[in-house]
C-alpha positions as CSV (number, residue, x, y, z in Angstrom):
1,X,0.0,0.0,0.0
2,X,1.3,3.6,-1.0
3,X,1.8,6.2,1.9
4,X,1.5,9.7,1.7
5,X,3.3,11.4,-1.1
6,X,5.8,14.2,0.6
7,X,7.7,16.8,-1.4
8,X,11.3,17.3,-0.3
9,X,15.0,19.2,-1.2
10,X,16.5,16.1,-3.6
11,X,20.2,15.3,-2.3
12,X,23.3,14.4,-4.5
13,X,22.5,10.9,-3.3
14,X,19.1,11.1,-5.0
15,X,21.3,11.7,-8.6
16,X,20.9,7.7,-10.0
17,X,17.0,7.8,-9.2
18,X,16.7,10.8,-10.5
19,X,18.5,9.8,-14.0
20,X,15.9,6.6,-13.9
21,X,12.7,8.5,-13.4
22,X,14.2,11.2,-15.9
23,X,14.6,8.6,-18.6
24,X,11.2,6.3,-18.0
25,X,9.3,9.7,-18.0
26,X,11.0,11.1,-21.0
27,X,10.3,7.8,-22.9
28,X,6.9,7.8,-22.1
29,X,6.0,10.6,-24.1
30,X,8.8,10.1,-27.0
31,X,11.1,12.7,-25.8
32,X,14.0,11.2,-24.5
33,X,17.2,12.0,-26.3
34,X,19.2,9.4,-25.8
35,X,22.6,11.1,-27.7
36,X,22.6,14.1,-25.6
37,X,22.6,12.3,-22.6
38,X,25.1,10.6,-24.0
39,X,26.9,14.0,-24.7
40,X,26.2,14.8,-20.9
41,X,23.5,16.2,-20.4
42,X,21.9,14.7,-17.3
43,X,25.9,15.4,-15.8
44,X,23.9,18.1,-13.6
45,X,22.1,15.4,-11.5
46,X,25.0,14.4,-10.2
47,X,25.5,16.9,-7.8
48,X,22.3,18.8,-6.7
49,X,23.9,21.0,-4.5
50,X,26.2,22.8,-6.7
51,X,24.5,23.1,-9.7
52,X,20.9,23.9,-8.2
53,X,20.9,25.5,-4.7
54,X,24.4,26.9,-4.5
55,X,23.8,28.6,-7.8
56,X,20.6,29.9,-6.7
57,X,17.6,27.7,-7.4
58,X,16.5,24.5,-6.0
59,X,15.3,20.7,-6.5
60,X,12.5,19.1,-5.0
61,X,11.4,15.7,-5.4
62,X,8.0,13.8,-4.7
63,X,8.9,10.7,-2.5
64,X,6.6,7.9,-1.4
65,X,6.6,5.6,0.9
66,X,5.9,1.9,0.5
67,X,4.8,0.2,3.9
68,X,4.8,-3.3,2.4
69,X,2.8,-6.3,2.8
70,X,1.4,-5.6,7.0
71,X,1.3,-9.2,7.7
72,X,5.4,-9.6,7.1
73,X,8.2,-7.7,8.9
74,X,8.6,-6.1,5.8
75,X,11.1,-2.7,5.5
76,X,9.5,0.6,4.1
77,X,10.4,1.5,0.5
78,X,11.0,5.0,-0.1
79,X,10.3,5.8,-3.8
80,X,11.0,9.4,-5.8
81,X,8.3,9.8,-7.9
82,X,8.2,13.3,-9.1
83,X,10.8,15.5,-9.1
84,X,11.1,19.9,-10.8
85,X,14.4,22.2,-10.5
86,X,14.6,26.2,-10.2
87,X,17.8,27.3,-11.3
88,X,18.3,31.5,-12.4
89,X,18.3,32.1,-15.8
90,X,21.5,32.4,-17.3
91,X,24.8,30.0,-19.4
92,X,23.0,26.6,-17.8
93,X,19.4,27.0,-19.0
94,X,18.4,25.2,-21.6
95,X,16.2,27.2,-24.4
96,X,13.6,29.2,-22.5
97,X,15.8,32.1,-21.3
98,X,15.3,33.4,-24.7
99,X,12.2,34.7,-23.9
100,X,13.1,36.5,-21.1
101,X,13.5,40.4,-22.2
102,X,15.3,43.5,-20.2
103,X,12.6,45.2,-17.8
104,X,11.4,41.5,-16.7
105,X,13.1,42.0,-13.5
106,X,14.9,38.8,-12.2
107,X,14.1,35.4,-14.0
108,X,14.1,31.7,-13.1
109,X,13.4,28.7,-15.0
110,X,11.3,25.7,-14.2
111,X,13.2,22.3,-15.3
112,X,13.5,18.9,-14.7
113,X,9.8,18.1,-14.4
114,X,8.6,14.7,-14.3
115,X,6.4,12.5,-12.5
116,X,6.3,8.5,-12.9
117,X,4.0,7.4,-15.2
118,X,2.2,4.9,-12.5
119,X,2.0,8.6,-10.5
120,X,0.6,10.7,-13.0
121,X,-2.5,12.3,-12.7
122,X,-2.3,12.4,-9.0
123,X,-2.0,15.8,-8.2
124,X,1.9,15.2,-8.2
125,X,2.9,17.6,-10.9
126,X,1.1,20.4,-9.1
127,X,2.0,19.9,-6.0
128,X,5.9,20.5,-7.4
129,X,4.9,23.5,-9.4
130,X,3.6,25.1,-6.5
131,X,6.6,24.3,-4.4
132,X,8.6,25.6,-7.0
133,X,6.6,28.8,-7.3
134,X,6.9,29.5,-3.8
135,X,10.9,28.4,-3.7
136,X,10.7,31.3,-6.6
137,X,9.3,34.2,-4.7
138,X,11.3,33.3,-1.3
139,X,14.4,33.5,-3.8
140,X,13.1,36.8,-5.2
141,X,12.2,35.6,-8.4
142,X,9.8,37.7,-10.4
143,X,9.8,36.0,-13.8
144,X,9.5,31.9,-14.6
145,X,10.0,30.6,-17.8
146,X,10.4,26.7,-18.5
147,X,9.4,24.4,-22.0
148,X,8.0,21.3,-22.6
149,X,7.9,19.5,-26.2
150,X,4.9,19.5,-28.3
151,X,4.5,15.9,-27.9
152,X,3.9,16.4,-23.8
153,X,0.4,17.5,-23.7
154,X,-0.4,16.6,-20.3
155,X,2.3,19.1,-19.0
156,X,1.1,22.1,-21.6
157,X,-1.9,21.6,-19.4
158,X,-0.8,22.0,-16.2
159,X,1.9,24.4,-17.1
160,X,-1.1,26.7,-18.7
161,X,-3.4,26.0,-15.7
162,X,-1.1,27.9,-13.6
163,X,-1.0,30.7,-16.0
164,X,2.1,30.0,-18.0
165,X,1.6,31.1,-21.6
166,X,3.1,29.5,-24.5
167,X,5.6,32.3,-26.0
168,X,7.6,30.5,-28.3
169,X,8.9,27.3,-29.9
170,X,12.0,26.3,-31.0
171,X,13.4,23.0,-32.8
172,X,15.9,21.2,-30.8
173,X,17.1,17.7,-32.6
174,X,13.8,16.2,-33.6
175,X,11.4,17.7,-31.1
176,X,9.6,20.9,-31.2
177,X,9.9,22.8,-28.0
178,X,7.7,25.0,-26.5
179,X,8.6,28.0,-24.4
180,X,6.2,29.2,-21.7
181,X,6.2,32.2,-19.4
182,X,4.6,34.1,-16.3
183,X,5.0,36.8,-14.5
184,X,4.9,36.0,-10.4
């Protein structure tokens, strides 16, 4: 039986489980690029700390617990299940920081979003933007920007029913990118 899903700073110790549920979620929708991680791409998983919080964003992840079968002596399974990154906009964001213009005051972008697919549609994805949004303003964010591809339509939908809006696209290898925006 599942537990209660809690939201939580990830840890450099988190950084293979967050490379699995990176790549089962990204396959899922057909939008896992299996060259560029090759070329390094996830290398920023490895250590959480320095590339997230110290450079000033943050990584949360959605964890659940697992109590097992009652009737055995059976250990409880913690599992990542979700997981988003803030980090400032700036050389280490990936393609939405081109939307962000002078005057917008200080900008973040929302990445790493995924949720398992045996989690979706549990209020996971939510949850994590929300955290994220509120890590955002603490930080003395004012802008958040973040994209998605064309083929994930689930999170266009959530990303939109926070108030993102869909400024741009861009081509990146075979995928069409979207880049979405708000103002905090």
């Amino acid at each position: 039986m599942s537990g209660e899903i809690a939201i939580r700073r990830a840890t450099t110790d988190d950084a293979q489980r967050l490379r699995e549920l990176n790549e089962v979620a990204l396959r899922q929708v057909d939008a896992y690029a299996e060259d560029a991680v090759e070329e390094g791409m996830d290398e920023d998983l490895e250590d959480i700390e320095a590339n997230y919080v110290e450079a000033g964003g943050d990584f949360f992840v959605a964890e659940t617990v697992d109590d097992g079968d009652a009737s055995t002596d059976s250990t409880t399974d913690r599992r990542i299940v979700g997981m988003g990154a803030l980090e400032p906009v700036g050389a280490g964001t990936f393609q939405a920081d081109r939307i962000v213009h002078d005057g917008d005051g200080p900008a973040a972008e929302i990445t790493r979003m995924r949720v398992a697919p045996d989690h979706q549609r549990r209020g996971i994805g939510t949850r994590l933007v929300e955290r994220l949004e509120e890590r955002a303003r603490e930080l003395g964010y004012e802008v958040l920007v973040l994209d998605t591809t064309a083929r994930q339509t689930g999170a266009q939908r959530l990303y939109e029913s926070f108030g993102y809006e869909q400024r741009d696209s861009v081509e990146w290898r075979e995928y069409e990118v979207l880049l979405y925006k708000k103002t905090l």
